[in-house]
N, C-alpha and C positions, 0 to 999 in steps of 0.2 A: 421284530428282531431282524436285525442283517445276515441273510443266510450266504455261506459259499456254495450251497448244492441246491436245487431243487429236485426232485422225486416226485412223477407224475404217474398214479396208477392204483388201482385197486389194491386195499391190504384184505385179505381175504380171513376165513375160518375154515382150517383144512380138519376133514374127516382122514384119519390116519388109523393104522393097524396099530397106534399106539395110542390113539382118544384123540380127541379134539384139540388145534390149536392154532395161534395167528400164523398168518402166512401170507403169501402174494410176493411179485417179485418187487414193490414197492417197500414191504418190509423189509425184507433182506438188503436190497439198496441203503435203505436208512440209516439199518443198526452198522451196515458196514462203514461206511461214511463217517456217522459219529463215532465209532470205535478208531479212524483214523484220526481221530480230532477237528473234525470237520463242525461249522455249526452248519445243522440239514433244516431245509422247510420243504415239507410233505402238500401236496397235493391226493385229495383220494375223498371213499365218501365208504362211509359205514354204517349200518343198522346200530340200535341200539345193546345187542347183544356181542357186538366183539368189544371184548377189553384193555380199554384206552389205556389203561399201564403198561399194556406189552411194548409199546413203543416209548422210549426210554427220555426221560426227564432231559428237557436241552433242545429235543424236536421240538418244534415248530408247526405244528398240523393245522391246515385249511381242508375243513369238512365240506363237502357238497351233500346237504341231509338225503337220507335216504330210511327208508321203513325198514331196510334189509342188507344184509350182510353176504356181499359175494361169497361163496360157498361151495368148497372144492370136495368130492370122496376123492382119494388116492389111493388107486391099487396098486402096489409098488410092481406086481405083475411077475414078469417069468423074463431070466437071462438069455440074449440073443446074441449069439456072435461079441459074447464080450463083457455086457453092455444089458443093463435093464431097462425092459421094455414096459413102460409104464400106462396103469387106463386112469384116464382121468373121468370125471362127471363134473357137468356144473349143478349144484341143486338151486342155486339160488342167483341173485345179481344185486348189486347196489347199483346209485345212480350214475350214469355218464358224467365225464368229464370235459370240459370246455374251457375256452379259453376266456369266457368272460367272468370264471370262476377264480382265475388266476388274478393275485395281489398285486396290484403297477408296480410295486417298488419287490418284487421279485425276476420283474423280465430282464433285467441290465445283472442277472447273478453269474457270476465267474463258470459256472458246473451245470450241465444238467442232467439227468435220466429220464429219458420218456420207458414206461417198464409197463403197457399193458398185458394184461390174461386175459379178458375176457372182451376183445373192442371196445372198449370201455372209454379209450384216451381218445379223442378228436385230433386224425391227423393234423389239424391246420394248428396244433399248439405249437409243431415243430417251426411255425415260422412268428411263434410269439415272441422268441428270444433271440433278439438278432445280434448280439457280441457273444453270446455264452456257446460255452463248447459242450455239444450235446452225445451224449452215447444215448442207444436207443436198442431195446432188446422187444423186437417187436412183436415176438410168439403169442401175445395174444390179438393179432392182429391175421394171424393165420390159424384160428380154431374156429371149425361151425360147430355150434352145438346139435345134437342127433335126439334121437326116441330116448328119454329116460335121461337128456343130458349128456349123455356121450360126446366125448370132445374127439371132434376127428380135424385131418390139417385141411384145411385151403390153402389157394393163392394169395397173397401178399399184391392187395388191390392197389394200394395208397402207396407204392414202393415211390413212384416218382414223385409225389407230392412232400414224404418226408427228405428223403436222401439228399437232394441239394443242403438241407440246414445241419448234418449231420457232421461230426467230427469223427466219432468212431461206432462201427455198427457192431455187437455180439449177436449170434446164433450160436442153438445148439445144432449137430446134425440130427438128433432126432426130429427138432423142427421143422428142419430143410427138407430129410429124405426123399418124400415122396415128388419133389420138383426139387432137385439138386440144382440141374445143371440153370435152372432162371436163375432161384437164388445165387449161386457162385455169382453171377452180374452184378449184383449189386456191390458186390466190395470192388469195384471199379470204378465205381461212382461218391466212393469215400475215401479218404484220408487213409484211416487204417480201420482196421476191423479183426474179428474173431469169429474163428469157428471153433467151438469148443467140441471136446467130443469125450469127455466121463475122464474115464481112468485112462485112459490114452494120449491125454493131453491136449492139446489144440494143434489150428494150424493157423498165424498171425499172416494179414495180411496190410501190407505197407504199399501206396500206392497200388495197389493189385495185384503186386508181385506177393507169390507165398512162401511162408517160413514154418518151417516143425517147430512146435515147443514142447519142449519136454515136461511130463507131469511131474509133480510134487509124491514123494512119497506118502502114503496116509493107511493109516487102519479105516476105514468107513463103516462109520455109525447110521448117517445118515446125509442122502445125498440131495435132498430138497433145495433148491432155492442156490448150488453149486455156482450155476450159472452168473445166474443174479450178483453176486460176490463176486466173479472175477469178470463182469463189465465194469463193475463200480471200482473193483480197488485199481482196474487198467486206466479206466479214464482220470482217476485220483494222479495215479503216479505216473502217465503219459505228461499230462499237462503242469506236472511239477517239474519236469525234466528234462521231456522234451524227447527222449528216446523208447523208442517203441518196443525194441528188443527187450529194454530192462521191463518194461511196462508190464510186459508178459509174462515175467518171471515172475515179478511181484502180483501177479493177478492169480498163474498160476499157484503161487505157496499161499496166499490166502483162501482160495477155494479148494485145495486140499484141507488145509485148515481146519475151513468151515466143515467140512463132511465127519471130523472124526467129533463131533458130537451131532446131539437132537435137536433141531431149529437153528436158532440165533443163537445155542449158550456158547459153540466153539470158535466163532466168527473172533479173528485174532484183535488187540490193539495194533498201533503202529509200533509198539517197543516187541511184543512176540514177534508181529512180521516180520520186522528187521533181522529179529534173532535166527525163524525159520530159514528166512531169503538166504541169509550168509550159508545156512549149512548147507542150501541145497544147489549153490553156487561153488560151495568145496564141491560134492559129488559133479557137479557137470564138469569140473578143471579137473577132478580123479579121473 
């Protein structure tokens, strides 16, 4: 099949305070893309135990086999200055990904997402695709795993190896925290990029220079996978437009969106987005 996106990364099975279910920021990429009307081909490698219907009829999936199913607990945790502070574990891993795993007539595709959680992606895929415009949300390239799985951050080793191939970078600041001031460098070295930061909105960054974006208003059900959603729907509507400002908006009202249900069900089409975009564009002219 001829994809417009590719999505490179771990789809996981997250242990939740609400049961078990698919995740990773490779799934949320997906279901986002294809609910924009996108045709997505998936990169990623899963156990026998995660189920292959959660990712929705139209994908495109290249498995890299694996005995086992990358495998998150989520402690949604205790509110800090805002803002939930979340404990992750990894209990499990699937196989790495590479770039000899990747389809030839995928590297020449219009889109791409590198979205690791767990180091999983091989930096040097960033330089497999050398016409497509890549967002790369690289949070799982800064967790070591600890005693019992414990996910804590590291430094961001591979920053110069991906960043030259990079069109737009998201982080969260929970990612960045503990090495702010390195990370802010890298969005100097991209085009444009994001720092998301929950219910507070983001701060876009265009050529290096920063901009506030204002959040979307949302009831939040559930704030899983936020991020994940507003790289994918920025990179969608930057490259359709060409403007970064609107890029943000439309990124931001999607990932509000997503949070006001559980998983992937409230992740918008492009006809809701449109719908939410306009209103939340009345309130910013109010």
């Amino acid at each position: 099949m001829t994809v417009d996106v590719v999505v490179i990364g771990h789809v996981t099975l997250d242990q939740t305070p609400r049961g078990l279910r698919p995740g990773g920021a490779a799934y949320y990429a997906a279901v986002t893309a294809h609910r924009q009307g996108l045709r997505v081909g998936v990169l990623t490698s899963f156990g026998p135990d995660f189920p292959r219907e959660a990712l929705p009829r139209g994908i495109e999936v290249v498995t890299v086999p694996s005995t086992r199913t990358t495998t998150f607990r989520i402690d949604p945790g205790r509110l800090a200055e805002g803002r939930r502070v979340r404990e992750l574990a990894i209990l499990g891993r699937a196989t790495d990904l590479e770039a000899a795993a990747l389809p030839d007539e995928w590297r020449d595709v219009a889109l791409g997402v590198l979205c690791p959680i767990a180091g999983e992606v091989d930096p040097a895929l960033a330089a497999a695709f050398p016409d497509t415009s890549m967002a790369v949300l690289p949070q799982g390239w800064m967790r070591q795993r600890g005693a019992g799985g414990v996910v804590s951050p590291q430094p961001w080793e591979d920053a110069d190896l991906v960043l030259p191939h990079v069109q737009a970078l998201v982080v969260s600041l929970e990612d960045i925290e503990p090495f702010q001031k390195e990370a802010l460098e890298w969005f100097q070295h991209v085009p444009v990029g994001a720092l998301t930061r929950g219910p507070r909105g983001a701060t876009l960054f265009v050529n290096g220079d920063q901009y506030g974006v204002e959040p979307d208003v949302a009831v939040e059900q559930d704030e899983t996978g936020a991020g994940d959603v507003f790289a994918t729907a920025f990179l969608i509507a930057y490259n359709r437009d060409g403007n970064p400002w609107d890029a943000a908006a439309v990124a931001a009202c999607c990932a509000a969106a997503s949070v006001e249900g559980e998983g992937v069900a409230a992740i918008p089409d492009r006809a809701a987005l449109e719908a939410r975009l306009a209103a939340y564009r009345r309130r910013q002219v109010g």
